[in-house]
C-alpha positions as CSV (number, residue, x, y, z in Angstrom):
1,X,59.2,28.2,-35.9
2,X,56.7,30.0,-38.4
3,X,57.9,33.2,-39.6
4,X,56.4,35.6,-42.0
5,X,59.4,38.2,-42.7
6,X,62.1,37.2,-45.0
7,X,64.5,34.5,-45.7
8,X,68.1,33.9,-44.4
9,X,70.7,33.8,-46.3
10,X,71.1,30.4,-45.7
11,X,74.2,30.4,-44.3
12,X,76.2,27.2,-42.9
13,X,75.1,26.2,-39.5
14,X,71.9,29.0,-39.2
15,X,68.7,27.5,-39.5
16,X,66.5,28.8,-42.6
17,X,62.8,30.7,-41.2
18,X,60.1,28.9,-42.6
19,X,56.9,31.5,-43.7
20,X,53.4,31.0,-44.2
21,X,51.7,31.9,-47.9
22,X,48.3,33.9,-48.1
23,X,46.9,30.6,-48.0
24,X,48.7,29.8,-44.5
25,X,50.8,26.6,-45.6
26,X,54.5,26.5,-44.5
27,X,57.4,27.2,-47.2
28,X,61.1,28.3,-47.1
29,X,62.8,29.9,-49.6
30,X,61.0,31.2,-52.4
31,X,57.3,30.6,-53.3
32,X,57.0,29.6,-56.9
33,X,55.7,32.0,-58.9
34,X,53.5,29.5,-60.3
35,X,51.9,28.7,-56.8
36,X,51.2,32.3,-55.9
37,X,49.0,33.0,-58.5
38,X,47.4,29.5,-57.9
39,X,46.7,30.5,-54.2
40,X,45.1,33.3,-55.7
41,X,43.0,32.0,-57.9
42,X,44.7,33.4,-61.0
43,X,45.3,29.8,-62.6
44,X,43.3,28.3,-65.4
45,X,43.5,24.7,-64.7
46,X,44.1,23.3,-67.9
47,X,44.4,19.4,-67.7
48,X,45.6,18.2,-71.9
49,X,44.6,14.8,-71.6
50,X,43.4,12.0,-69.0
51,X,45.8,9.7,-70.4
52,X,49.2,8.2,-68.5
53,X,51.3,5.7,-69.0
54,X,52.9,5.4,-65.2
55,X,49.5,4.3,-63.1
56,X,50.3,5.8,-59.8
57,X,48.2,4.1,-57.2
58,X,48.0,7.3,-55.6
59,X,46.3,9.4,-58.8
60,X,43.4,11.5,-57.7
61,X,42.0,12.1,-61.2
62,X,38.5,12.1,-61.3
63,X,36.4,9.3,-62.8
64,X,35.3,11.5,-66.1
65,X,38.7,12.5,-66.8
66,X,41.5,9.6,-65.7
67,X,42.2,7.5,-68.5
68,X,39.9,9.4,-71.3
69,X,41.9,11.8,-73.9
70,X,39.7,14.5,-72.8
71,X,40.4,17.9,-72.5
72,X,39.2,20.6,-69.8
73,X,40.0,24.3,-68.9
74,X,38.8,24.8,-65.0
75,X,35.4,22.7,-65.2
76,X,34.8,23.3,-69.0
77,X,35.3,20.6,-71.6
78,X,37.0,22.0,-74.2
79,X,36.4,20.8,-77.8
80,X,37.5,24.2,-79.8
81,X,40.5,26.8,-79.0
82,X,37.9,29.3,-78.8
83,X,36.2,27.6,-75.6
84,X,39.5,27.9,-73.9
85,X,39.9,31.4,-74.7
86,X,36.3,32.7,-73.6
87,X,37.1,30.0,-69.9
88,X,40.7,31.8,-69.7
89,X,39.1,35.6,-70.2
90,X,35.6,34.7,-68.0
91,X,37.8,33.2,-65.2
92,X,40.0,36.5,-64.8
93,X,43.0,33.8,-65.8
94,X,46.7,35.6,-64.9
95,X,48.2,32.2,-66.1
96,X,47.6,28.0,-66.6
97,X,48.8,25.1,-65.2
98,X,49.0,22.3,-66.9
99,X,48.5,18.7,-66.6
100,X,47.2,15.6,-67.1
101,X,47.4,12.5,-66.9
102,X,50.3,13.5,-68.3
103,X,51.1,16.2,-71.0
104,X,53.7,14.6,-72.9
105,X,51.2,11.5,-74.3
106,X,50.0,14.4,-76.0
107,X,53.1,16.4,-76.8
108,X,51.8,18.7,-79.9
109,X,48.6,19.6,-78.5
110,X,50.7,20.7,-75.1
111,X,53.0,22.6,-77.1
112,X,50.1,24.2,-79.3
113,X,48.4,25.1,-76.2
114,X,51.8,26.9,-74.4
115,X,51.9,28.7,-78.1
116,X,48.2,29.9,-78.2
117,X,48.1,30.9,-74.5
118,X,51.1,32.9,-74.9
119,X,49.9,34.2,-78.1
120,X,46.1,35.4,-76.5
121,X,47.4,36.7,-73.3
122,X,50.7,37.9,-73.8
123,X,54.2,36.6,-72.6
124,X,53.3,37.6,-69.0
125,X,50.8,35.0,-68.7
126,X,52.1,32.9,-66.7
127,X,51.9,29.0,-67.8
128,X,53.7,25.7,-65.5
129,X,53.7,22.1,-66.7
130,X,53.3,19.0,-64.8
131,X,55.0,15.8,-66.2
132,X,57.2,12.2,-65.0
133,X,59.3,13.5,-67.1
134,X,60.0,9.6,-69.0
135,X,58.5,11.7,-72.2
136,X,60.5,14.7,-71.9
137,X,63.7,14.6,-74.7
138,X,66.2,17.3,-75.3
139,X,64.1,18.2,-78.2
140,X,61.0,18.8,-76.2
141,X,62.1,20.6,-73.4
142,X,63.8,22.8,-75.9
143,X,60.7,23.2,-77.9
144,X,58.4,24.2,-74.6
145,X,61.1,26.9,-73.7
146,X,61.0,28.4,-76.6
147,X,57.1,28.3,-76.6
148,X,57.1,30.3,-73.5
149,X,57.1,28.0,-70.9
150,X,57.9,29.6,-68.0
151,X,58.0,26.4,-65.2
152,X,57.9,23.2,-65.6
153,X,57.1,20.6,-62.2
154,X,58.3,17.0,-62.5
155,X,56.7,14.1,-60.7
156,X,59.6,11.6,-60.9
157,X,58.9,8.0,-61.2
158,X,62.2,6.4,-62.6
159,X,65.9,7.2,-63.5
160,X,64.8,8.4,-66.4
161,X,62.7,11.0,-65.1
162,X,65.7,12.6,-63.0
163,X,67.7,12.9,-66.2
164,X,64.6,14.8,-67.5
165,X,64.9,17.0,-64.5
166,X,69.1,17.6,-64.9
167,X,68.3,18.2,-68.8
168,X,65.7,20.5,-68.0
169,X,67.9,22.6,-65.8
170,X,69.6,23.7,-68.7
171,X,67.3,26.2,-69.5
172,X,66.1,29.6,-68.2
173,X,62.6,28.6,-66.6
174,X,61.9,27.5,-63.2
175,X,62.7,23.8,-62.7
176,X,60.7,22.3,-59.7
177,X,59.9,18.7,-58.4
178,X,55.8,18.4,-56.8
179,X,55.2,14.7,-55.1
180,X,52.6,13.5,-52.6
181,X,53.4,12.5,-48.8
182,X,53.0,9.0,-48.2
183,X,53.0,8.5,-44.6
184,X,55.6,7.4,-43.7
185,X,57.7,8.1,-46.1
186,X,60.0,11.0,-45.2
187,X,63.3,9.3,-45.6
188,X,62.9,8.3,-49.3
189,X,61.7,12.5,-49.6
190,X,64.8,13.2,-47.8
191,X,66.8,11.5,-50.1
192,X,65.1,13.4,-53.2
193,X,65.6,16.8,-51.4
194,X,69.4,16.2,-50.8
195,X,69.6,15.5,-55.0
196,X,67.4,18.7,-55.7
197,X,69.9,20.9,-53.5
198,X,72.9,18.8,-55.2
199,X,71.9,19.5,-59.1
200,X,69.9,23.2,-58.4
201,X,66.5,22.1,-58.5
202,X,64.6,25.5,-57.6
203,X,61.6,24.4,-55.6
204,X,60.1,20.8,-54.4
205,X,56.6,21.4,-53.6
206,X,55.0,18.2,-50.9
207,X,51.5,18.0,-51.4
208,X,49.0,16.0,-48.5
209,X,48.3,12.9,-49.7
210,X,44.5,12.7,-51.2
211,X,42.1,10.1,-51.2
212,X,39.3,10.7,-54.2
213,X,36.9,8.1,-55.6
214,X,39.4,6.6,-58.2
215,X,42.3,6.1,-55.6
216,X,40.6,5.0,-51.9
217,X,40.3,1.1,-53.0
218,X,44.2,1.5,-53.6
219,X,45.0,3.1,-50.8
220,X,42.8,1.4,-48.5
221,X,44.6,-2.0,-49.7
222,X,47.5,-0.3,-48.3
223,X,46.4,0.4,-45.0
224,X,46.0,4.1,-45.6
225,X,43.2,5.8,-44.5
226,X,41.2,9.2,-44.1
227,X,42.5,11.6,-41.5
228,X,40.4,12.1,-38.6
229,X,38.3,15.2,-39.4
230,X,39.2,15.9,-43.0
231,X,37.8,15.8,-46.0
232,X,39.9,14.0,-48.2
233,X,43.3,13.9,-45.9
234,X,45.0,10.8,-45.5
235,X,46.3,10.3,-41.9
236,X,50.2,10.6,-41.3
237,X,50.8,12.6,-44.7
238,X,51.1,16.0,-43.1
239,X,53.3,14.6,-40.4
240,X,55.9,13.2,-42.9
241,X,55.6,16.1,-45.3
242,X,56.3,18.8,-41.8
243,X,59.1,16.7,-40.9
244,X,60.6,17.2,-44.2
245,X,60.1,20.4,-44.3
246,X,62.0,21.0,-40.5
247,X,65.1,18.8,-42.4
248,X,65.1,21.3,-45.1
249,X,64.7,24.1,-43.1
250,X,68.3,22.7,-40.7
251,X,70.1,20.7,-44.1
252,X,69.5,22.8,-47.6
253,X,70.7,26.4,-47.9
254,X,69.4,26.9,-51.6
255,X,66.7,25.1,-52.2
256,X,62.9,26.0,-51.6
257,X,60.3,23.7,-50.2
258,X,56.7,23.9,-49.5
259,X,54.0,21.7,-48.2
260,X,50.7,22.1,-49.6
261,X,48.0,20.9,-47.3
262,X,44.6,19.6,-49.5
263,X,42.5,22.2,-47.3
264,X,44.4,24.7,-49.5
265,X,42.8,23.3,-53.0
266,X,39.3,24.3,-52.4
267,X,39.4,26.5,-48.9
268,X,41.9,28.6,-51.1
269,X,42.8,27.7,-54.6
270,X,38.8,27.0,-55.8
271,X,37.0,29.6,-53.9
272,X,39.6,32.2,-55.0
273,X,39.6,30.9,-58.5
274,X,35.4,31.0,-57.9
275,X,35.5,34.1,-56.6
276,X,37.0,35.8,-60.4
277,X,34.8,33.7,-62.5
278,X,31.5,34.6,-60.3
279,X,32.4,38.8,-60.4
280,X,32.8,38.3,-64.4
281,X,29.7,36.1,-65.0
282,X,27.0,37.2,-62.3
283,X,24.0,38.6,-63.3
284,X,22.1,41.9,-61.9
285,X,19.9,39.7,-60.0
286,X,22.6,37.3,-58.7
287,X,24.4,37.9,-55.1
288,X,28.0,36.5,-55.1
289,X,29.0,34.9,-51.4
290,X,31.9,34.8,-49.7
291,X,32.0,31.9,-51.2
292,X,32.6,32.5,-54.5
293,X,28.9,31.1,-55.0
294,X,25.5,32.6,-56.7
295,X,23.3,33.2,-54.6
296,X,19.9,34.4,-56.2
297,X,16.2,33.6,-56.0
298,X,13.9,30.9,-58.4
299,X,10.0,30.7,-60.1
300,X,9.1,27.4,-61.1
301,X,5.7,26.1,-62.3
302,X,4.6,22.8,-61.2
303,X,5.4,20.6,-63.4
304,X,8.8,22.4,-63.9
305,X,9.6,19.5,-67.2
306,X,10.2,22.1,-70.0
307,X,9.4,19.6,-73.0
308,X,5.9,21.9,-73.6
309,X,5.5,24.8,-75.5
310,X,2.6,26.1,-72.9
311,X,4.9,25.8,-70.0
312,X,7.7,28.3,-71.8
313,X,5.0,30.5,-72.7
314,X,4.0,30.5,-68.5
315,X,7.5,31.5,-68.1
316,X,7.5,34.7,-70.0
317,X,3.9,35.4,-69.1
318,X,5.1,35.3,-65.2
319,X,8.2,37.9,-66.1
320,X,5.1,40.3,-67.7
321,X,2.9,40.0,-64.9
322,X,6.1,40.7,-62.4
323,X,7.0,43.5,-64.3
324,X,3.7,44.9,-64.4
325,X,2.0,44.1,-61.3
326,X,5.2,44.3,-59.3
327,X,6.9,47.0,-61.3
328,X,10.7,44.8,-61.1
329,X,12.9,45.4,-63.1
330,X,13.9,43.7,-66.2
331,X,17.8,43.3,-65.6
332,X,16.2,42.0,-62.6
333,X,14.2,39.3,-64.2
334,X,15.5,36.5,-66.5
335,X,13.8,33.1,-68.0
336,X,16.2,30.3,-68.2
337,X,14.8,27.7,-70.6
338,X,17.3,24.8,-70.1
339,X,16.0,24.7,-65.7
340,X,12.9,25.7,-66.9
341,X,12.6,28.7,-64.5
342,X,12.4,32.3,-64.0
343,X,15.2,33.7,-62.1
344,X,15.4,37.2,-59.9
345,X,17.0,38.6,-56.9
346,X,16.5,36.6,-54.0
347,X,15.2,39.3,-51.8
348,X,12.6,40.8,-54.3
349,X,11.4,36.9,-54.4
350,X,11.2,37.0,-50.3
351,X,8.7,39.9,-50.8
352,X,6.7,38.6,-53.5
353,X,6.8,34.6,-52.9
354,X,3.1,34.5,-50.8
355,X,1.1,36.1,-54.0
356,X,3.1,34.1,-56.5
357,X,2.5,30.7,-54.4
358,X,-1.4,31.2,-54.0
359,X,-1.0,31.7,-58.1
360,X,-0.2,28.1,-57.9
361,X,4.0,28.6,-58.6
362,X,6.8,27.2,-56.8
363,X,9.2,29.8,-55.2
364,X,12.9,29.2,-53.8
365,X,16.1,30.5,-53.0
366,X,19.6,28.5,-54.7
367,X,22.8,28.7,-54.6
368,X,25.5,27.4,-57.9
369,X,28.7,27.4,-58.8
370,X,29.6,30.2,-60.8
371,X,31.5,27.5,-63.4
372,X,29.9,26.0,-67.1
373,X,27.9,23.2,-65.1
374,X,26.1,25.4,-63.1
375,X,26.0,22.6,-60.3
376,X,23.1,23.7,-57.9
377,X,24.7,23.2,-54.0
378,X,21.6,24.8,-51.9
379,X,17.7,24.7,-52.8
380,X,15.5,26.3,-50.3
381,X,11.7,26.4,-50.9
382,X,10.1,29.7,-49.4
């Protein structure tokens, strides 16, 4: 039974409603703050460091990240405090989550960052943590809650991780346990929602199992595989994750749980997130889609190489002869020297593309990401 009006009060023997977020996946209880202003795109994705000591077969990390001591904000690689400012403000940021590998291999810089977020943005900006939780003393739980730290998620993969969690419950902050589905595998999540409800855990969050380039050889020697249809789904995680969620909604009165589906990360989470950063950064010239894409139109000479001083000079002689000849605008006109290209509104291009290609130029319509890579998704030639 999917509900979207409020709660019960959970009382003995009355069954708990289960809702559906903006983003349409299941929860009961309370959504954690910390996913809501995911779901809406409001989180800088702040990952501290590639590096983790517990080697989960079923990490999803990316090739350029797992295992390096790199640091990123969203797509960015941050080498300077100030490039994780400008991401944070250019991104329409309300809050970060952060994570890793894992945080606490790192401790200092993650506490540095809690500090200097809290410090730029003010003490409503919203910041979670992701960890095991084998890192996580008395001393640094104390020290991240008196940064600021408003949630903190454990993934737990020992004993020593759930005395993390019990420790961390000691604090005023949002204590909350986030682990993958395995198919499968919804007796041993049973058992871990019985001890949240028991010690006064506030949310567990169940997450679809993902397959990724750095985990399918893993999870393929396992017998897993890709769900019928999906992207990056493996088959039988959303069955055990729903059937832990129905013997949450019947068994725990106090304790909220939601399944996040991996459609959610990019049909919600990214094109949200996408969304704020391409409104902020898009030029005069540049359409933004429903997509939370830019969608604009391309002049290219020829040779297109940009390692000649003649071909840049073509450039700018093109935006003089548009501007003349064709009377455009100049917000509407830009050269971009690292693609080598001159840049305007995609239907001004439609109009002009026939003279400009009898000139012996190359004419197009593209679509990018509104992120710090640019990465180019459509190229149409006109």
């Amino acid at each position: 039974m999917v509900d979207k009006g409020s709660d019960s009060e959970g009382k003995k023997g009355r069954k708990r409603r289960v809702r559906k977020n903006v983003g349409g996946s299941p929860y009961i209880g309370k959504l954690p703050r910390g996913c809501e202003l995911c779901l809406e795109g409001a989180k800088l994705v702040l990952l501290v460091t590639g590096l983790c000591d517990s080697k989960c077969y079923y990490c999803p990390l990316s090739e350029g990240r797992k295992g390096k001591d790199v640091i990123y904000a969203n797509e960015r690689r941050v080498l300077r405090d100030e490039e994780l400012l400008k991401e944070g403000r250019i991104s329409g940021a309300e809050g970060a989550g952060i994570t890793g590998g894992e945080p606490f291999m790192v401790f200092e810089r993650t506490l540095h960052y809690v500090k200097f977020l809290k410090g730029e943005f003010g003490a409503g900006f919203h910041i979670h943590l992701y960890t095991t939780g084998k890192m996580a003393t008395i001393e640094r739980l104390e020290s991240l809650y008196e940064a600021g730290l408003d949630e903190i998620r454990f993934h737990p993969v020992s004993r020593v991780s759930l005395g993390s969690l019990r420790e961390a419950l000691e604090y005023d902050w949002k204590v909350g346990v986030e682990v993958p589905a395995i198919p499968q595998g919804e007796v041993k999540l049973i058992e871990i929602a019985r001890y949240l409800e028991e010690v006064g855990v506030h949310f567990f969050n169940i997450n679809e199992m993902e397959i990724s380039e750095t985990n399918f050889k893993e999870l393929e020697k396992r017998g897993f595989r890709l769900r019928e249809g999906a992207i990056a789904a493996v088959e039988g995680s959303e069955e055990a994750a729903l059937k832990v969620l129905e013997w949450c909604r019947e068994n725990v009165r106090k304790l909220s749980v939601h399944y996040c589906p991996t459609w959610i990360k990019d049909g919600v989470q990214l094109r949200n997130r996408l969304l704020r950063r391409a409104r902020n950064v898009a030029r005069p010239y540049q359409e933004v889609t429903e997509e939370g894409l830019l969608y604009f139109g391309v002049i290219e000479t020829i040779s297109c190489r940009g390692d000649s001083e003649e071909e840049r000079d073509q450039l700018e002689r093109i935006v003089r002869m548009l501007r003349r000849s064709f009377e455009v605008p100049v917000e509407m006109l830009r050269v971009n020297p690292k693609k080598v290209r001159v840049e305007t509104a995609w239907y001004i291009l439609e109009e002009i593309a026939p003279y400009l290609k009898r000139k012996g130029l190359k004419c197009a319509t593209v679509e990018e990401y509104p992120t710090k890579d640019r990465l180019q998704t459509l190229y149409l030639p006109l």
